[in-house]
C-alpha atoms as a printed R data frame, in Angstrom:
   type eleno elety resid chain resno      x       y       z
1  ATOM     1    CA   UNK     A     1 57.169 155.512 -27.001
2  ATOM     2    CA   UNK     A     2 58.200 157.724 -29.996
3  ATOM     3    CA   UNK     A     3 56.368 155.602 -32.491
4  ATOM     4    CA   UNK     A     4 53.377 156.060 -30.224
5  ATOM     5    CA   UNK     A     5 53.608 159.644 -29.797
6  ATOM     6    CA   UNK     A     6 53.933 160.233 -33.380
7  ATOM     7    CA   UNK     A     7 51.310 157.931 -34.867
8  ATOM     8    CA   UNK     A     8 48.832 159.212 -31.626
9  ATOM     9    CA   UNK     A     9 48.355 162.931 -33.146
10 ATOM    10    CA   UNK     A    10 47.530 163.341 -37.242
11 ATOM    11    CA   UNK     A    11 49.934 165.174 -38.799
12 ATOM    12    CA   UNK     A    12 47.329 167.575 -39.595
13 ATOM    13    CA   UNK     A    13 46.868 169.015 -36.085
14 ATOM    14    CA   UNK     A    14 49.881 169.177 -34.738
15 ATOM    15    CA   UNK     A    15 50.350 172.698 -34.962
16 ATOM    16    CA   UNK     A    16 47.331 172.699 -32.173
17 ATOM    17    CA   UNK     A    17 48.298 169.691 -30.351
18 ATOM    18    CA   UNK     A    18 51.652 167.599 -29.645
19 ATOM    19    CA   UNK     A    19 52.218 164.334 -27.345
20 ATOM    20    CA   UNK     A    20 55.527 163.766 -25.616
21 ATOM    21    CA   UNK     A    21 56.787 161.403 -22.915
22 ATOM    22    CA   UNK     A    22 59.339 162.257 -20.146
23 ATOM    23    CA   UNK     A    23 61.196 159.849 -18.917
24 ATOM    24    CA   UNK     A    24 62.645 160.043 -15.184
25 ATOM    25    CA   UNK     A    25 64.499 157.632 -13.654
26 ATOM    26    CA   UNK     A    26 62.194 154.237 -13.625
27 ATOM    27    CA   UNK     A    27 59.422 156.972 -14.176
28 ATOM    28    CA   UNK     A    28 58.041 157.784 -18.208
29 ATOM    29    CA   UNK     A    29 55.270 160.384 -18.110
30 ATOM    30    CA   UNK     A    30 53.329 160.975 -20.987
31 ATOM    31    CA   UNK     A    31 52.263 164.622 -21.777
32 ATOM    32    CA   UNK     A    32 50.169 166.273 -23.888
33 ATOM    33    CA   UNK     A    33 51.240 169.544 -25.360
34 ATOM    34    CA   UNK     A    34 49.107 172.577 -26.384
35 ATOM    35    CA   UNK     A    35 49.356 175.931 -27.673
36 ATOM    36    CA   UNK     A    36 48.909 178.555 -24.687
37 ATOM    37    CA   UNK     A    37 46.491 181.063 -24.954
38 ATOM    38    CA   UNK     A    38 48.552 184.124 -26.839
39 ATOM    39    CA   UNK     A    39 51.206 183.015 -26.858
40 ATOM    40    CA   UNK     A    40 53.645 181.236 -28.464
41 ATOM    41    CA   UNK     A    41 54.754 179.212 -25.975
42 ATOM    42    CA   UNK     A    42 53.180 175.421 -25.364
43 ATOM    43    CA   UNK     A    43 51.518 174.727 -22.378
44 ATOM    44    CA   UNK     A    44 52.360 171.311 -20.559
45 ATOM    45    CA   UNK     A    45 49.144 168.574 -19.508
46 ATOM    46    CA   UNK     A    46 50.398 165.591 -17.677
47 ATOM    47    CA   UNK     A    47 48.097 162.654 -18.525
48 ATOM    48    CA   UNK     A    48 49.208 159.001 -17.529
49 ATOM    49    CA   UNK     A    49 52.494 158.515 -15.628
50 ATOM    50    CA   UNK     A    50 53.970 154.198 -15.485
51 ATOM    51    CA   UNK     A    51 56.038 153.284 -12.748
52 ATOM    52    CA   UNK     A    52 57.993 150.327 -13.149
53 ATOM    53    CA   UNK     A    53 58.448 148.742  -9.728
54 ATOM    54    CA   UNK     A    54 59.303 145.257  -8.842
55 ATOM    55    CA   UNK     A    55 59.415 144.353 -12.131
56 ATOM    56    CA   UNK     A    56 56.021 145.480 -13.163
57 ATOM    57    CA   UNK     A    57 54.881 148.254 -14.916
58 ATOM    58    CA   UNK     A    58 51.376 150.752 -12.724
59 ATOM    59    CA   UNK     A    59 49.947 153.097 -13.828
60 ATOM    60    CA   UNK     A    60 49.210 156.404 -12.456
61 ATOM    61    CA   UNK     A    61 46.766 159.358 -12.961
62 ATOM    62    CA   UNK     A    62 47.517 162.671 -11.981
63 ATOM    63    CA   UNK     A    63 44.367 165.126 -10.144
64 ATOM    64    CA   UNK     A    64 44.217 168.947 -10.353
65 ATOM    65    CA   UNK     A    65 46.316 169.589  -7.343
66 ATOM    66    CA   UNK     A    66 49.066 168.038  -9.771
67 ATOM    67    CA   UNK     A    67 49.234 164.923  -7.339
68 ATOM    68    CA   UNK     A    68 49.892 161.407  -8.782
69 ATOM    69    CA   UNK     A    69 47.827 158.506  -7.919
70 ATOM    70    CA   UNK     A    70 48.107 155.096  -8.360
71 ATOM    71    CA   UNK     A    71 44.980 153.341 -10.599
72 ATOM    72    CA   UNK     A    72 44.462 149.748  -8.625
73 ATOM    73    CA   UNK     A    73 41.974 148.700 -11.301
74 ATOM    74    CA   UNK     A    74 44.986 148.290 -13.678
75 ATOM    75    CA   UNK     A    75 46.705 145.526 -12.673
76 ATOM    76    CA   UNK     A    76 50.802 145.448 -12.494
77 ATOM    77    CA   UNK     A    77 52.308 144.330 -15.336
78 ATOM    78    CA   UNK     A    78 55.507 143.164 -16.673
79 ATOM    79    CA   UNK     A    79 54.553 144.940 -20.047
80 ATOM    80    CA   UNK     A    80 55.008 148.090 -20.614
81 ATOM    81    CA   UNK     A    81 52.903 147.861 -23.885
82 ATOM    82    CA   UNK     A    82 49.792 146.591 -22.513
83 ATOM    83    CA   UNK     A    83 49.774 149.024 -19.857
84 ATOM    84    CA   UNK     A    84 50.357 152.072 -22.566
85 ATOM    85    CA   UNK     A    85 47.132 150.073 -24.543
86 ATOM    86    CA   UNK     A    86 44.943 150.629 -21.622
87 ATOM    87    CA   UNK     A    87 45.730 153.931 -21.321
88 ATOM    88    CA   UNK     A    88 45.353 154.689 -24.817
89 ATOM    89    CA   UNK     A    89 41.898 152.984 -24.577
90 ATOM    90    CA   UNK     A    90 40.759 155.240 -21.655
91 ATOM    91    CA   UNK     A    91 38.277 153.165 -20.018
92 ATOM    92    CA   UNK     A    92 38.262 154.825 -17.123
93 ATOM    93    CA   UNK     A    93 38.035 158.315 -18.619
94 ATOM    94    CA   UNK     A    94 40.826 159.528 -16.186
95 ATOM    95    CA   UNK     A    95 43.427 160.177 -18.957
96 ATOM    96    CA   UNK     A    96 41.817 161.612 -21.981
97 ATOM    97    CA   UNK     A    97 38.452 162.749 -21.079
């Protein structure tokens, strides 16, 4: 995940956006940092959670009532690689748009 994170953003905007991951017990959360509005604090965006359970890696989308769900057009999978792909590729618009 740090490679990701850090070849994600140019180094050339970074001072106006950041990505991080979190990772909770079998949770990792991957969030999207900004500058807040006057301030110089950054402001947190959650925008793809992976849940590894039984062995297999879902992926999860959060709505703006901050509540997680579960995408069941993404397939479980043992890889946690392919899974960050898709999200990276956005097809569904849920994470990136």
């Amino acid at each position: 995940m740090t490679d990701y994170v850090e070849q994600k953003v140019p180094k050339h905007v970074r001072d106006q956006m950041r990505l991080n991951f979190k990772i909770r017990g079998n949770n990792v959360t991957l969030v999207e940092e900004r500058p807040a509005f006057r301030s110089e604090q950054w402001v947190e965006l959650d925008r793809a959670q992976f849940r590894l359970d039984e062995n297999k890696w879902k992926v999860y989308w959060r709505d703006s009532r901050n509540k997680w769900h579960w995408i069941e057009e993404i397939a479980p999978d043992e890889d946690f690689e392919k899974q960050l792909r898709i999200v990276d590729q956005d097809q569904t618009g849920l994470f990136w748009g």
